[in-house]
mmJSON file of the N, C-alpha and C atoms, coordinates in Angstrom:
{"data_MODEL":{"atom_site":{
"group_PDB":["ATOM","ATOM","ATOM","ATOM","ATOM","ATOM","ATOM","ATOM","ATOM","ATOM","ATOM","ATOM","ATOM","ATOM","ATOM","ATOM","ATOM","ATOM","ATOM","ATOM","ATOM","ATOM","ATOM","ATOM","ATOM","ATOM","ATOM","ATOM","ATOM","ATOM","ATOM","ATOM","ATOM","ATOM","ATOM","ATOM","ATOM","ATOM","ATOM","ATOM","ATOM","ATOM","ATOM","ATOM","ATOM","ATOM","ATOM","ATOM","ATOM","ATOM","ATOM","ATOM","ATOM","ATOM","ATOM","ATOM","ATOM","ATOM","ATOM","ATOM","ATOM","ATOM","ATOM","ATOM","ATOM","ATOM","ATOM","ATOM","ATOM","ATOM","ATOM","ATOM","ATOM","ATOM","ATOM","ATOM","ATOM","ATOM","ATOM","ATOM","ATOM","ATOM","ATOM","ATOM","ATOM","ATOM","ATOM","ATOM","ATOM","ATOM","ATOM","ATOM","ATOM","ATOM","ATOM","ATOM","ATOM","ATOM","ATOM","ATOM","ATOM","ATOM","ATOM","ATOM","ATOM","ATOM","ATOM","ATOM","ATOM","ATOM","ATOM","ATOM","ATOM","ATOM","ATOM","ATOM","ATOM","ATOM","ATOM","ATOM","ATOM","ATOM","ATOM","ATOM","ATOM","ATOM","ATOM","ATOM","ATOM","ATOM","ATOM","ATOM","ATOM","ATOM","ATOM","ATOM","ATOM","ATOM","ATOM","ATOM","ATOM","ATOM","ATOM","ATOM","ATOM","ATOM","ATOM","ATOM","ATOM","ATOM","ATOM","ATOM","ATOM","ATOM","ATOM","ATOM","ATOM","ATOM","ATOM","ATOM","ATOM","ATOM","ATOM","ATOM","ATOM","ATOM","ATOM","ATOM","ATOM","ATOM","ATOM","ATOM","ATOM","ATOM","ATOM","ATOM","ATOM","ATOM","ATOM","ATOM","ATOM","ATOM","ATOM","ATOM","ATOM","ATOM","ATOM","ATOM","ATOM","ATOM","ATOM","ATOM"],
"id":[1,2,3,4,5,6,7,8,9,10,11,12,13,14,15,16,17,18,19,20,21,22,23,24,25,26,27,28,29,30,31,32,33,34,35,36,37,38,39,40,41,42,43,44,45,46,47,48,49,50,51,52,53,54,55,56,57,58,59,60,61,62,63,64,65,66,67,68,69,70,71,72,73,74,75,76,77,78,79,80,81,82,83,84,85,86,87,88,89,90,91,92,93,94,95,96,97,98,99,100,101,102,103,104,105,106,107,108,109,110,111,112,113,114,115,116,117,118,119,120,121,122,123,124,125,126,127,128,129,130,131,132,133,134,135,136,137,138,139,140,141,142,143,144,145,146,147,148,149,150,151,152,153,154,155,156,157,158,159,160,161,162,163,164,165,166,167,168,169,170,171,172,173,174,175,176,177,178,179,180,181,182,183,184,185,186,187,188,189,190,191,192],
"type_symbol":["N","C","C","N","C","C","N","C","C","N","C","C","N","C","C","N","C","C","N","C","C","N","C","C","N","C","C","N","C","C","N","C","C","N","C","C","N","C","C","N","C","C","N","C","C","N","C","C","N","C","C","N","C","C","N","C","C","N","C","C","N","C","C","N","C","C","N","C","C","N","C","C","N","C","C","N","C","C","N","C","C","N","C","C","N","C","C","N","C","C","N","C","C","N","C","C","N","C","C","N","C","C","N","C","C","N","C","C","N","C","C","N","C","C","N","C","C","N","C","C","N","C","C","N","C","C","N","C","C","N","C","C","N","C","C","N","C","C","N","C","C","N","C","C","N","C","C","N","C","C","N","C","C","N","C","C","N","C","C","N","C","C","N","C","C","N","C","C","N","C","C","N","C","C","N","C","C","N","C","C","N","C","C","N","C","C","N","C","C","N","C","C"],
"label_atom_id":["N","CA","C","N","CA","C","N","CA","C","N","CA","C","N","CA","C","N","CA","C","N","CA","C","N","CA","C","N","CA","C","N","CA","C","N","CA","C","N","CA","C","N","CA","C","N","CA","C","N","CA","C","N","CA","C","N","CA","C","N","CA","C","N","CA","C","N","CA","C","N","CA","C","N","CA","C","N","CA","C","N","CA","C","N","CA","C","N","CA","C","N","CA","C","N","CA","C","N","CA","C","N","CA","C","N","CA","C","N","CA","C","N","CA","C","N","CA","C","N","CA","C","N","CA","C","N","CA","C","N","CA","C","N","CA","C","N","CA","C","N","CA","C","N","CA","C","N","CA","C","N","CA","C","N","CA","C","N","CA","C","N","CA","C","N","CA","C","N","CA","C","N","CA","C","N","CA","C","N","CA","C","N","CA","C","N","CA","C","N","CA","C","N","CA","C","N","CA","C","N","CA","C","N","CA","C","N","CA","C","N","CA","C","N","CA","C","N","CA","C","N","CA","C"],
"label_alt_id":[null,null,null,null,null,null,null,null,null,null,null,null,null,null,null,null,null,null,null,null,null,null,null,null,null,null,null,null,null,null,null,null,null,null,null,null,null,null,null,null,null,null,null,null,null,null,null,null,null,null,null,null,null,null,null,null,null,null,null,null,null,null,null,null,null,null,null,null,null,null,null,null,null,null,null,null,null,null,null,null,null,null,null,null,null,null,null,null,null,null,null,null,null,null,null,null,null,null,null,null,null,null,null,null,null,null,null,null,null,null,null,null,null,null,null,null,null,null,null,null,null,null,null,null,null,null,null,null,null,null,null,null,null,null,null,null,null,null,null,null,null,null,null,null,null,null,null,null,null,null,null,null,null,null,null,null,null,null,null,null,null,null,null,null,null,null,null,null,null,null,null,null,null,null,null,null,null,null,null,null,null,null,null,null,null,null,null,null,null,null,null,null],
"label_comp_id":["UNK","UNK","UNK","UNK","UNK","UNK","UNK","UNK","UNK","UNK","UNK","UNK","UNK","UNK","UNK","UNK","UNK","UNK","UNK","UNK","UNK","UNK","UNK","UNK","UNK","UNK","UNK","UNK","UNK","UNK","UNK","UNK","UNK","UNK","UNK","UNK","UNK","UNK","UNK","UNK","UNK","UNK","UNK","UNK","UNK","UNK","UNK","UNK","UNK","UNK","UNK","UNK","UNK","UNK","UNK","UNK","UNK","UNK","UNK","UNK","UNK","UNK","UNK","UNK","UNK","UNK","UNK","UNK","UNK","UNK","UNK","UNK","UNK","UNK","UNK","UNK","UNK","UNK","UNK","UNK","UNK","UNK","UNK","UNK","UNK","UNK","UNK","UNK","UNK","UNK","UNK","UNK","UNK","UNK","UNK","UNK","UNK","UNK","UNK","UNK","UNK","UNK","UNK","UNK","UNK","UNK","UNK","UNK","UNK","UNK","UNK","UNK","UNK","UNK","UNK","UNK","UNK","UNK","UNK","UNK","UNK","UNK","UNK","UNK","UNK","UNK","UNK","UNK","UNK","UNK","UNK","UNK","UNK","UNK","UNK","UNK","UNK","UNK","UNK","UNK","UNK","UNK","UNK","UNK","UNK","UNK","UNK","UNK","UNK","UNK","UNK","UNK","UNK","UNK","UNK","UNK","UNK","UNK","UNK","UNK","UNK","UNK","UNK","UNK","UNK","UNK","UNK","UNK","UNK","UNK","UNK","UNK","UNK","UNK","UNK","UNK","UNK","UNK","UNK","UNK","UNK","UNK","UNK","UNK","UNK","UNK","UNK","UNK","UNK","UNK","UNK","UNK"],
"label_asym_id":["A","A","A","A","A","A","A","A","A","A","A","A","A","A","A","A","A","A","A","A","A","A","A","A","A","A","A","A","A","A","A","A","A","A","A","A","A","A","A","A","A","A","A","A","A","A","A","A","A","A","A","A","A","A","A","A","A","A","A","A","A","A","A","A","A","A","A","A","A","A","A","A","A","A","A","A","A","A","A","A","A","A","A","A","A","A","A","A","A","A","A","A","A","A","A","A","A","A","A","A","A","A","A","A","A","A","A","A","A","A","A","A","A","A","A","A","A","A","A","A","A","A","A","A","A","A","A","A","A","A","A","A","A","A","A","A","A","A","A","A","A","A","A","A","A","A","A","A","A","A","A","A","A","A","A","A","A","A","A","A","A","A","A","A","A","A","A","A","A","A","A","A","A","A","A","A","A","A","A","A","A","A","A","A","A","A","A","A","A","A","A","A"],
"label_entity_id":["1","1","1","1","1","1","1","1","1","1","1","1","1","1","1","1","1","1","1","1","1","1","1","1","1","1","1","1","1","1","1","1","1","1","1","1","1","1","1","1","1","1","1","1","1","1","1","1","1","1","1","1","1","1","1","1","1","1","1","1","1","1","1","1","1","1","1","1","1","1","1","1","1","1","1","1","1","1","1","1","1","1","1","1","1","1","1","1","1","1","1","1","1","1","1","1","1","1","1","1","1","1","1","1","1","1","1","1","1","1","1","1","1","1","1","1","1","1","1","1","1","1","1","1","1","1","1","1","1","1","1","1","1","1","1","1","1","1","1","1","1","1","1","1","1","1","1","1","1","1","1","1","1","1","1","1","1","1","1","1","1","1","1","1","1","1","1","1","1","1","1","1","1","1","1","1","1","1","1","1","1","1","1","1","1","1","1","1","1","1","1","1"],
"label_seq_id":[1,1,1,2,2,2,3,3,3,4,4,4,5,5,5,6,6,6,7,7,7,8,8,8,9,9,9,10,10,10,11,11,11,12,12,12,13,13,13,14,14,14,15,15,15,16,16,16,17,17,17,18,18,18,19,19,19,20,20,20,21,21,21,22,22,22,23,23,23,24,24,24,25,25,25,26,26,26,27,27,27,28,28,28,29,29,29,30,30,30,31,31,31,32,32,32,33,33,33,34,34,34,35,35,35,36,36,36,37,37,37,38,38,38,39,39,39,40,40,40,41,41,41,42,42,42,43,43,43,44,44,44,45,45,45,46,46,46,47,47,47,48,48,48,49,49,49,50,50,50,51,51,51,52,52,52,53,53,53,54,54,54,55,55,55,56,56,56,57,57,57,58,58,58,59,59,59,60,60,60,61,61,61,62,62,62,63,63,63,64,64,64],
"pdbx_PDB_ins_code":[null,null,null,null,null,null,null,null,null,null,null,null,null,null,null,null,null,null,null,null,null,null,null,null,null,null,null,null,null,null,null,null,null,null,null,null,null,null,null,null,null,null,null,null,null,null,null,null,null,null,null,null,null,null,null,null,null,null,null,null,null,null,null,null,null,null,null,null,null,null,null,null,null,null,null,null,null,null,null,null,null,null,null,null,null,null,null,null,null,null,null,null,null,null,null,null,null,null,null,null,null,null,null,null,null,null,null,null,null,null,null,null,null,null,null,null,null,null,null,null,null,null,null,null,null,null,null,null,null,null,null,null,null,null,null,null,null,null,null,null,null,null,null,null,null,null,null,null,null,null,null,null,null,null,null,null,null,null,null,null,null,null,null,null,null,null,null,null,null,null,null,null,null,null,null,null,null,null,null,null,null,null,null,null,null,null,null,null,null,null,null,null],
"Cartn_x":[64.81,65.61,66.771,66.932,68.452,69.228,70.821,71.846,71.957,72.758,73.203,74.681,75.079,76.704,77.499,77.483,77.863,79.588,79.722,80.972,81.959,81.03,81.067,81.995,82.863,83.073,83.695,82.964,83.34,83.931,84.292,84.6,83.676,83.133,81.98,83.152,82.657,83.102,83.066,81.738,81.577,82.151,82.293,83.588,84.623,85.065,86.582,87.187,85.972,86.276,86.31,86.014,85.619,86.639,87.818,88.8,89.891,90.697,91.379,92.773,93.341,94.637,95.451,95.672,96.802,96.202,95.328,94.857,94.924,94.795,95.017,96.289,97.395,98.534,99.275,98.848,98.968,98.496,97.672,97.259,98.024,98.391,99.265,100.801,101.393,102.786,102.769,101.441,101.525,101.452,100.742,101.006,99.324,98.476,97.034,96.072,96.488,95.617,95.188,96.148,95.791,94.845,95.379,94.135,92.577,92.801,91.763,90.878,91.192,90.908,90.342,91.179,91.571,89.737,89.384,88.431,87.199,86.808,85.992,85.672,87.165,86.638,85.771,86.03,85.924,84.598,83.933,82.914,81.448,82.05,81.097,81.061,82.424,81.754,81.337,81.214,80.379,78.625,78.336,76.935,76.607,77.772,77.113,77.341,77.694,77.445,76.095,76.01,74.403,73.347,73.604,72.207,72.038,73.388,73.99,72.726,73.401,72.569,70.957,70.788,69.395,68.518,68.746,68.204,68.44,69.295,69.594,68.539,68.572,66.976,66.124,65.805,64.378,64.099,65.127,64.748,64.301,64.981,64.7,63.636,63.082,62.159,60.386,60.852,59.612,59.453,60.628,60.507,60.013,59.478,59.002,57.271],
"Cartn_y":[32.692,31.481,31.63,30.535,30.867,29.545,30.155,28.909,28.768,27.062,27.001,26.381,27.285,27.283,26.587,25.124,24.608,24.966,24.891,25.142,26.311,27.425,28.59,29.541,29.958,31.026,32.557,33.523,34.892,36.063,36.848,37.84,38.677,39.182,40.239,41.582,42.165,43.348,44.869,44.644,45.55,45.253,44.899,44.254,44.613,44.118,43.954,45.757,46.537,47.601,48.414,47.803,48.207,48.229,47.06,46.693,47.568,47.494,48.402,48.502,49.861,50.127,49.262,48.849,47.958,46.493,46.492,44.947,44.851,45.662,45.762,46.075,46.084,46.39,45.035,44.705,43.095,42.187,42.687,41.866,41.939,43.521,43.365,43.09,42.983,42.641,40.931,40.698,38.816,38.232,39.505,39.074,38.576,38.651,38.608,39.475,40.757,41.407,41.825,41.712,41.545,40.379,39.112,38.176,38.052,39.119,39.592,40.886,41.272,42.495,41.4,40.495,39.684,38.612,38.518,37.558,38.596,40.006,40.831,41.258,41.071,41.599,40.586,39.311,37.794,37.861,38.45,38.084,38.772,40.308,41.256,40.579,40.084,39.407,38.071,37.096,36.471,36.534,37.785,38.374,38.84,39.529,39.936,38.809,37.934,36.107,35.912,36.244,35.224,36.238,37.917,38.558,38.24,38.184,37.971,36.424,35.43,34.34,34.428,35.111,35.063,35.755,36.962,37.533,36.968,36.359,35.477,34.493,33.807,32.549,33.175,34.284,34.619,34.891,35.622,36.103,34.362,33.293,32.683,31.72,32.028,31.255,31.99,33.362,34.045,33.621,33.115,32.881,31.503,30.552,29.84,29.561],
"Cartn_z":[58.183,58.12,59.098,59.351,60.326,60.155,60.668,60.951,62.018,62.011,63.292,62.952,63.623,64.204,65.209,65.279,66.385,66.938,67.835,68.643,68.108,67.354,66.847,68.296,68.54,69.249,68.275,69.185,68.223,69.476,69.197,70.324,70.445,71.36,71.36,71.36,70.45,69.837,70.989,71.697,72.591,74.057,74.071,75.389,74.989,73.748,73.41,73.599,72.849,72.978,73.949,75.123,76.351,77.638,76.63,77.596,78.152,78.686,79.355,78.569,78.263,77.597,77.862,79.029,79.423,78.468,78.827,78.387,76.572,76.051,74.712,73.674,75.073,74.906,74.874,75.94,76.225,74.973,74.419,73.088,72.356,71.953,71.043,70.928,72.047,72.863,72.543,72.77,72.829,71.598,70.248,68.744,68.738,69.653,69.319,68.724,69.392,68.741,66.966,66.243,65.14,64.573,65.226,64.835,65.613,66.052,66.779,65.882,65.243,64.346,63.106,62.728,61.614,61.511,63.173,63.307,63.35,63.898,63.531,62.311,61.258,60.204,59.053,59.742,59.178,59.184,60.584,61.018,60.207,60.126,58.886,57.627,56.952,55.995,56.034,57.055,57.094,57.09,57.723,57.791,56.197,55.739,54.519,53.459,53.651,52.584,52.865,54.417,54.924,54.454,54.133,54.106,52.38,51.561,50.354,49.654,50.43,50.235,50.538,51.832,51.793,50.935,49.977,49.44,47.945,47.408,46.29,46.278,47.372,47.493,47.928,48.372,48.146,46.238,46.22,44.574,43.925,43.977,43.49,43.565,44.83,45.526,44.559,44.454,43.701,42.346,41.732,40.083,39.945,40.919,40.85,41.007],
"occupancy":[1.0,1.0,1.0,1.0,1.0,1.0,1.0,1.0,1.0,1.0,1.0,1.0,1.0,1.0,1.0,1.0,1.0,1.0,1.0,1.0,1.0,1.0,1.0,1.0,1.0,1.0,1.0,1.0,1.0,1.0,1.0,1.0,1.0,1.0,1.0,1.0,1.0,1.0,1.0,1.0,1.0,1.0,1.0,1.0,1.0,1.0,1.0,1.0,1.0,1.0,1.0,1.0,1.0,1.0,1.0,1.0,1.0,1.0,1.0,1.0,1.0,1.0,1.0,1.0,1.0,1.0,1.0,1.0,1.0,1.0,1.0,1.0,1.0,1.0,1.0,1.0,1.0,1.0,1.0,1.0,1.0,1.0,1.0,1.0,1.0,1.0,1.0,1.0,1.0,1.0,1.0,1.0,1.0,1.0,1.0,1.0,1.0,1.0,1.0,1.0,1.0,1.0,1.0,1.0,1.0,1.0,1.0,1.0,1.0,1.0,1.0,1.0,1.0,1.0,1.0,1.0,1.0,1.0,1.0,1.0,1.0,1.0,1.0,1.0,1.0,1.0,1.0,1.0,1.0,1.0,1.0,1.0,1.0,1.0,1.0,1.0,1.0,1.0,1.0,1.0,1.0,1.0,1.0,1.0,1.0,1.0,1.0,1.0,1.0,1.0,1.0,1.0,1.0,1.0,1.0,1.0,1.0,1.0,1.0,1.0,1.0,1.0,1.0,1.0,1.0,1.0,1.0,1.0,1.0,1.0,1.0,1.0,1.0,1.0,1.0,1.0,1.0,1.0,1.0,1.0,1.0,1.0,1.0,1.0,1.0,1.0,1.0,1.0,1.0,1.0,1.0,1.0],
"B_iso_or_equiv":[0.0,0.0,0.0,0.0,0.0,0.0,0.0,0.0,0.0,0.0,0.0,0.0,0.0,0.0,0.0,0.0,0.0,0.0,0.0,0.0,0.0,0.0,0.0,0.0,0.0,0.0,0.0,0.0,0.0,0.0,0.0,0.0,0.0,0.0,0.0,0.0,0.0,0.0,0.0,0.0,0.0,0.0,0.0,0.0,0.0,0.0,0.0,0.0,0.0,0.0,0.0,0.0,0.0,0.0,0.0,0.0,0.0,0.0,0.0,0.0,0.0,0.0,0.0,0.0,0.0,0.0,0.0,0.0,0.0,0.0,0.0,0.0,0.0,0.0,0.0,0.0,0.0,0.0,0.0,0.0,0.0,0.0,0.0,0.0,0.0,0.0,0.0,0.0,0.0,0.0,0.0,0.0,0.0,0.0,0.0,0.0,0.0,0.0,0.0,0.0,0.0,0.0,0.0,0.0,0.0,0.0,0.0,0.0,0.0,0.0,0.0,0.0,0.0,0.0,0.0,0.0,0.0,0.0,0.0,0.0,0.0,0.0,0.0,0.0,0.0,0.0,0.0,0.0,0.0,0.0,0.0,0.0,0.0,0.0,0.0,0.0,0.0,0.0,0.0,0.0,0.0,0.0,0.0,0.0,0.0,0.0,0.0,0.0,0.0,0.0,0.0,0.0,0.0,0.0,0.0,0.0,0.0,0.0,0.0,0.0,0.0,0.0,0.0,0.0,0.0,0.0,0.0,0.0,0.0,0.0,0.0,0.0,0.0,0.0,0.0,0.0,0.0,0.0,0.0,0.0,0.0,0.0,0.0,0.0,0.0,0.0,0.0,0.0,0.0,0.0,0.0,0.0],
"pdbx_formal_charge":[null,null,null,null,null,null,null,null,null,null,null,null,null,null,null,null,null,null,null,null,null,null,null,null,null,null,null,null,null,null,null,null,null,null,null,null,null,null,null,null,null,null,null,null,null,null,null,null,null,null,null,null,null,null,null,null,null,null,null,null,null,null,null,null,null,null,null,null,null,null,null,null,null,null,null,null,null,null,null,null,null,null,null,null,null,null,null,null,null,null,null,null,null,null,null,null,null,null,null,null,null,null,null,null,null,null,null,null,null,null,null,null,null,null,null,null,null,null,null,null,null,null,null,null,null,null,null,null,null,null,null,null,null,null,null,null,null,null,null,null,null,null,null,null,null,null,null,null,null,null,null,null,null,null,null,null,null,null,null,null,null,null,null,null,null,null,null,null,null,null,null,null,null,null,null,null,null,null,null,null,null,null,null,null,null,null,null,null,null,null,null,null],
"auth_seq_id":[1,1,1,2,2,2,3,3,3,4,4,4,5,5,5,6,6,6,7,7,7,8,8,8,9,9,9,10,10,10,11,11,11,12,12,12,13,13,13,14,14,14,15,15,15,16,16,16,17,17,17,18,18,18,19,19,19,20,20,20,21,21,21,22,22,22,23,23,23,24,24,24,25,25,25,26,26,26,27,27,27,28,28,28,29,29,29,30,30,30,31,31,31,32,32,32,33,33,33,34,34,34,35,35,35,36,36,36,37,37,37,38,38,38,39,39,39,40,40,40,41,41,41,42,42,42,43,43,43,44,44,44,45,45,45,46,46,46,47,47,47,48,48,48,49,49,49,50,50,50,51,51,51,52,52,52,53,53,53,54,54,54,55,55,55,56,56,56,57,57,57,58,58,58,59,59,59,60,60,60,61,61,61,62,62,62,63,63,63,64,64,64],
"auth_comp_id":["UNK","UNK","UNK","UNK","UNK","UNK","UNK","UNK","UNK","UNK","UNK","UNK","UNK","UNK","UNK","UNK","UNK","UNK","UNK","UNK","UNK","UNK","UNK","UNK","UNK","UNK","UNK","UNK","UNK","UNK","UNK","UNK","UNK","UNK","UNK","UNK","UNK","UNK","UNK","UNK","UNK","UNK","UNK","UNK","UNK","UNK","UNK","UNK","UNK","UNK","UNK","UNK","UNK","UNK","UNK","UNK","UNK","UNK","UNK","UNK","UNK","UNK","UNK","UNK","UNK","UNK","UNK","UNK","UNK","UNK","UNK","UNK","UNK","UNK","UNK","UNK","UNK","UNK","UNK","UNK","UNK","UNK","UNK","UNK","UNK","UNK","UNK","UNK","UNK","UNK","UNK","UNK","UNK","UNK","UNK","UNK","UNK","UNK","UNK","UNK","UNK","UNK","UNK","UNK","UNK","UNK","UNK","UNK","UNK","UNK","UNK","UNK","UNK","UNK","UNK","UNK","UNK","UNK","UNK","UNK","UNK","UNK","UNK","UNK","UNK","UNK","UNK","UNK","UNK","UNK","UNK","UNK","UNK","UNK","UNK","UNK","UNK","UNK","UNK","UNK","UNK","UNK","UNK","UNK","UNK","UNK","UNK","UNK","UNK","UNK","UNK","UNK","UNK","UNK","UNK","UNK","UNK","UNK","UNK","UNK","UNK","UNK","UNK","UNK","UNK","UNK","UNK","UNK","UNK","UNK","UNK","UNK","UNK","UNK","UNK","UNK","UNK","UNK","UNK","UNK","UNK","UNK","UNK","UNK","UNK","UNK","UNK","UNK","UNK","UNK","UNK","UNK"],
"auth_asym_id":["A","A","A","A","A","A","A","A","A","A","A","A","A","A","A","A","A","A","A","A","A","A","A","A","A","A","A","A","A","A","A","A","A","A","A","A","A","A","A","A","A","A","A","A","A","A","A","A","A","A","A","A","A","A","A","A","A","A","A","A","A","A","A","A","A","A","A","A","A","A","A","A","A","A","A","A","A","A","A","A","A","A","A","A","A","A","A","A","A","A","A","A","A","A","A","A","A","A","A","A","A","A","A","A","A","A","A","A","A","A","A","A","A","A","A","A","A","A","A","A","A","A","A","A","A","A","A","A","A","A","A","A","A","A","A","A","A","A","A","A","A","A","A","A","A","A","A","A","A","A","A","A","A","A","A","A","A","A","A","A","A","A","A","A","A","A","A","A","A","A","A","A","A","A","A","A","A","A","A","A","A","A","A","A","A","A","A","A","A","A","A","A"],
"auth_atom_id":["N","CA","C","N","CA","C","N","CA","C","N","CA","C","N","CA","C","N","CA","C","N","CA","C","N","CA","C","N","CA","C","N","CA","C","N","CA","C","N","CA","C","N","CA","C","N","CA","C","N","CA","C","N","CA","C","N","CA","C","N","CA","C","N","CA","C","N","CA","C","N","CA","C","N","CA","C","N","CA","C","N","CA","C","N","CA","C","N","CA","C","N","CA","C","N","CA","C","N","CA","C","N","CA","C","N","CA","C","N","CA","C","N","CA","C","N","CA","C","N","CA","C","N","CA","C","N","CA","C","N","CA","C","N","CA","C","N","CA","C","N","CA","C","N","CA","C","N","CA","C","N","CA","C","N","CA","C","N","CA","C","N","CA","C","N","CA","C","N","CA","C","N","CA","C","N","CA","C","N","CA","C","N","CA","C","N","CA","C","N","CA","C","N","CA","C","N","CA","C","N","CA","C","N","CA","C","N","CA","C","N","CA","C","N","CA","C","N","CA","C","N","CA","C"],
"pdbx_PDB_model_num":[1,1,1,1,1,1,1,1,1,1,1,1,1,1,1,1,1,1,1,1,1,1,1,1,1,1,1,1,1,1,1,1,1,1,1,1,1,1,1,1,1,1,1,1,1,1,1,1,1,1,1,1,1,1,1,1,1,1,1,1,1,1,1,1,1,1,1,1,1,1,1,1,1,1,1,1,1,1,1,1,1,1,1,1,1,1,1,1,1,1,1,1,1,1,1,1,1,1,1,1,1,1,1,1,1,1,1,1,1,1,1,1,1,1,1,1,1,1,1,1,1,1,1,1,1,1,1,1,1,1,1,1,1,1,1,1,1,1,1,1,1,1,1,1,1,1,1,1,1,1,1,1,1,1,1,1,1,1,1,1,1,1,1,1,1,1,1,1,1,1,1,1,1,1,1,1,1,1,1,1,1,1,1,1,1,1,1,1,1,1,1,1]
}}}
């Protein structure tokens, strides 16, 4: 099953981590980088609602 997420933007995590000291300094100097941490951590538990839900309706999909 899948969603769709329109005009969804997320940070790719492997970039972010990829970026340069200065540049992450700069994040946090500008007061972003925490809501930047704030939106990665948002993002895991969004996955675990969706694996959460999907395995809830399968269970219920069998008792029928």
């Amino acid at each position: 099953e899948s969603f769709v997420l329109s005009d969804f933007l997320a940070v790719d995590e492997e970039k972010f981590l990829a970026l340069a000291d200065e540049h992450v300094l700069d994040l946090h100097r500008s007061g972003f980088l925490g809501w930047i941490y704030a939106h990665l951590t948002s993002l895991g538990n969004a996955n675990q609602l969706f694996v959460h839900y999907l395995a809830k309706k399968a269970g219920e999909e069998t008792k029928h």
